[in-house]
Structure formats: structure tokens, C-alpha cells
C-alpha positions as CSV (number, residue, x, y, z in Angstrom):
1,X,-24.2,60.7,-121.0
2,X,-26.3,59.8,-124.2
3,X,-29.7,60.6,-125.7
4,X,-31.1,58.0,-128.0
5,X,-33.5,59.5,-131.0
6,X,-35.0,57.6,-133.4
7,X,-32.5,54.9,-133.3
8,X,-29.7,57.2,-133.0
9,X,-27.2,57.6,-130.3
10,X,-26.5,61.6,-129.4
11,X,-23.3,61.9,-126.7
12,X,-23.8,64.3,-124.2
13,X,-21.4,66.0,-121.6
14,X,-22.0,65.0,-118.1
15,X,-24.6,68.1,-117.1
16,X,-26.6,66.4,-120.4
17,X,-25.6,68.7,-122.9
18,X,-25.0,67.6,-126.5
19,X,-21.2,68.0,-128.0
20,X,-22.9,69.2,-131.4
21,X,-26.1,70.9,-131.8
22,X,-29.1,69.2,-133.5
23,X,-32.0,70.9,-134.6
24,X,-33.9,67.7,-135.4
25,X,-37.2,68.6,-133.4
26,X,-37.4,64.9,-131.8
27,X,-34.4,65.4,-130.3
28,X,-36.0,68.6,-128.1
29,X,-38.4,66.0,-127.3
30,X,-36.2,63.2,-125.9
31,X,-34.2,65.7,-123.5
32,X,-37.5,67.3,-122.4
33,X,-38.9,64.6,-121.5
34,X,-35.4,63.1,-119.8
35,X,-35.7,66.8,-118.2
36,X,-39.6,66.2,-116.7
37,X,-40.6,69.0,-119.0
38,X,-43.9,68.5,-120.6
39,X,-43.4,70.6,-123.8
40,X,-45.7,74.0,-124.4
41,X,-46.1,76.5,-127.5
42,X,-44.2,78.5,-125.3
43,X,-41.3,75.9,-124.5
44,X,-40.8,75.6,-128.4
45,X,-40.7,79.6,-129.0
46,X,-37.8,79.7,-126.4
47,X,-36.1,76.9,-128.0
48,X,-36.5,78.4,-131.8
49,X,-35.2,81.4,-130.1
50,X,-32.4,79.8,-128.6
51,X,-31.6,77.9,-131.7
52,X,-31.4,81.2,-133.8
53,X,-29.2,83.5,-131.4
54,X,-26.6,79.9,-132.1
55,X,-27.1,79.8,-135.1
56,X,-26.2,83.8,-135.9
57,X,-24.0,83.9,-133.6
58,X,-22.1,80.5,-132.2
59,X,-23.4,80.9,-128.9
60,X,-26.4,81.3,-126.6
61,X,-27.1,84.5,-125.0
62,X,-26.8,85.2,-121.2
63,X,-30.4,85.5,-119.1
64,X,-29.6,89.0,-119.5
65,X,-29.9,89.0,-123.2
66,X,-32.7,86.4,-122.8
67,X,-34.9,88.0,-120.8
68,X,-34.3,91.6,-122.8
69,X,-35.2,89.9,-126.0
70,X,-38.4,87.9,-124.5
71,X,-40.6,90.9,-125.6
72,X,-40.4,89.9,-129.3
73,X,-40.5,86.2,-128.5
74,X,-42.7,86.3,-125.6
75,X,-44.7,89.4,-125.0
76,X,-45.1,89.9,-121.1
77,X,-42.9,86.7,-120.4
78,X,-41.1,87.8,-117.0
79,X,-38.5,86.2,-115.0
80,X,-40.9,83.7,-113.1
81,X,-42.8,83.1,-116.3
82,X,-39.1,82.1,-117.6
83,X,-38.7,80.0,-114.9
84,X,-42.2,78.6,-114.6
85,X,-41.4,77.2,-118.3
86,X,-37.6,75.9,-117.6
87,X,-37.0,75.7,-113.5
88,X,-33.2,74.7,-114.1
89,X,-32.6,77.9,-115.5
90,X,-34.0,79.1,-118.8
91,X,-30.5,80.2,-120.3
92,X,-29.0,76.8,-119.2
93,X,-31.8,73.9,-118.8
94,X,-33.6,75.9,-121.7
95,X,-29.9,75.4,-124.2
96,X,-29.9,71.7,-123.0
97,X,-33.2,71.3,-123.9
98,X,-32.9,73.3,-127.4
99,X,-30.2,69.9,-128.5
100,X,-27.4,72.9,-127.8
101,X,-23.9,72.1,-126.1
102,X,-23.0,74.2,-123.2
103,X,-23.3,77.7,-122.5
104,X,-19.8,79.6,-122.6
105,X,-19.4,81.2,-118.7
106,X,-22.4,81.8,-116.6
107,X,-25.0,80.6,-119.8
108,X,-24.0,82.8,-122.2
109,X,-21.8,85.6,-123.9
């Protein structure tokens, strides 16, 4: 699978996420829209979010973690709120959307 962004082919694994993480923001876009996601403030604090916990730390945290930490990110974001935003799974579909390869084991460590 491939994403093309500004003139520039990104390879992606067959679930649709990239080999090597980009932070370019018009790369969120392409794979949001490719993902039927109509981007919010709120879709873009997860993503910054998920982008930092890889950057500090090579991988993206479980839902667990997620959902603990969505009081700084998100104040009184909740499971369905989560969900609402990313339907295929905030700790999955949300990574794929961030330009982030694959979660390690069930979407995080």
C-alpha cells in the first residue's frame, strides 16, 4: 500500500500503516481523508499526542495509557468520545492516521 503527499510516494504495510514515521502535517491529511475522517481540533490533539509518546519513547502507548493520559490532552474525553473521533480504534486507526508505523502487540506497549 502507498500514500501519495505532495508529489511524494509514502509505502505503507498492508493494514495502511507507514514503514517510517512522518510528521509532515499533510501527510495526517492524506491518510485521514483515505480513512473517511474529516479532521477536528480534537483529531489533531490526539495525533500531536500520539506523535510525542513515539517520539519520547519509540512506540505508541496502549488504549490503556491513551485513555489515562486523555485528561491532559482532552479534558473529559471518554472512551466513546475516543471512538466517536477514530471508530477503528483510537490506539490503532488513530497511529495510522498520526503517519506512525504499527503498534507493537495489541496497539501499544
Amino acid at each position: 500500500m502507498q500514500y501519495e503527499v505532495n508529489g511524494e510516494t509514502l509505502e505503507a504495510d498492508d493494514e495502511g500503516y507507514l514503514l517510517e514515521p512522518r510528521y509532515d502535517d499533510d501527510v495526517v491529511r492524506v491518510i485521514a481523508a483515505a480513512e473517511g475522517i474529516a479532521l477536528t481540533d480534537e483529531h489533531w490533539k490526539i495525533v500531536n499526542y500520539l506523535r510525542d509518546q513515539y517520539r519520547e519513547h519509540g512506540q505508541t502507548p496502549n488504549y490503556r495509557h491513551m485513555l489515562k493520559d486523555m485528561e491532559e490532552v482532552l479534558p473529559g474525553y471518554d472512551n466513546k468520545a475516543l471512538y466517536d473521533l477514530f471508530p477503528g480504534g483510537p490506539a490503532k486507526q488513530g497511529v495510522r492516521v498520526a503517519g506512525l508505523p504499527k503498534p507493537f502487540g495489541k496497539g501499544g506497549y
